[in-house]
Structure formats: C-alpha cells, structure tokens
N, C-alpha and C positions, 0 to 999 in steps of 0.2 A: 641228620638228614630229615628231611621232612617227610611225611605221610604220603604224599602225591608219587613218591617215589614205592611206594609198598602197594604190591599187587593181591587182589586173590585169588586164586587155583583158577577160576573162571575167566577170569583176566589175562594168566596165563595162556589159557587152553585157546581162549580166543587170536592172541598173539602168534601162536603156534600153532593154528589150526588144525589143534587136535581134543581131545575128549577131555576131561576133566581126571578121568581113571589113567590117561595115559600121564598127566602133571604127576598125578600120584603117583605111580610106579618110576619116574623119573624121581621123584623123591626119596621113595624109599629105596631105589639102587643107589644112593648120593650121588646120581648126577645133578640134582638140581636141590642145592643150598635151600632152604628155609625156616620163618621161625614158627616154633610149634604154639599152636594156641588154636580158637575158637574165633573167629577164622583164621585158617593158616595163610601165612601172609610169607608173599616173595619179596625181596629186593630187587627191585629195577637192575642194579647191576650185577647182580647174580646171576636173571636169567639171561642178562647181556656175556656173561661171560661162559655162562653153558653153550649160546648160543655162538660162541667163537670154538669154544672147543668141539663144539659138534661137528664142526666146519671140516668137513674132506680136507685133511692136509692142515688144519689148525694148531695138530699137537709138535709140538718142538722134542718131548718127549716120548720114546717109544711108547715105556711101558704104563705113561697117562693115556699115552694116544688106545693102547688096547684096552683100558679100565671103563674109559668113556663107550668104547664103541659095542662092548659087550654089555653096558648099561643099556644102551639105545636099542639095540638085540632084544633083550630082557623085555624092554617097554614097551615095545613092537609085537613083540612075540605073546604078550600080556593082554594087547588091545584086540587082537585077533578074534 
C-alpha cells in the first residue's frame, strides 16, 4: 500500500470530526486499528472499517456489536 493511504491522528480527528483525544481513546479501547510509532499513523481502511462497525446496525455479530459500542461509550465518556 502506499503512504497516501496512511493517516494521522489529526487526519483522523478531522474526518470524524472530532478531537484528537477522542482518536486516542478510540485507539486505546481497540476500536481503532493503528501503527504505533512517532507519528501514529492509521490505515485508510482501518478507519473505513471502524467506520462500518460503528454503524447503528453494522455488527452481524452480537457480541462485536456490544465490544464496539462500549468502546464508543468509553471515548465519549472520555471526551466529555
């Protein structure tokens, strides 16, 4: 994959318009896949796919569907 495909935190936050702390605690609940380093850098289709399971009604699986939604809690609850 190429570089254009790799995001960072700010990149995120912008896409999601939200904080840069809330990417973080998305991270560190594992709902949002990335690679660790200086600067932490997402994959494109990572947060394409957080962004599917985040989706009301995304998870095909119960007990994904409640892992994801208690992350999203957490990061919410975080940003507050």
């Amino acid at each position: 994959m190429e570089n254009s495909w790799l995001l960072l935190e700010r990149e995120v936050a912008e896409i999601l318009r939200c904080s840069t702390s809330t990417v973080k605690r998305l991270r560190f609940s594992g709902a949002l896949r990335y690679l660790v380093g200086r600067p932490v850098r997402i994959w494109r289709q990572d947060l394409d796919a957080y962004l599917r399971s985040a989706r009301r009604g995304g998870e095909r699986n119960p007990e994904e569907k409640r892992r994801r939604a208690e992350a999203i809690k957490q990061a919410v609850r975080g940003s507050s």
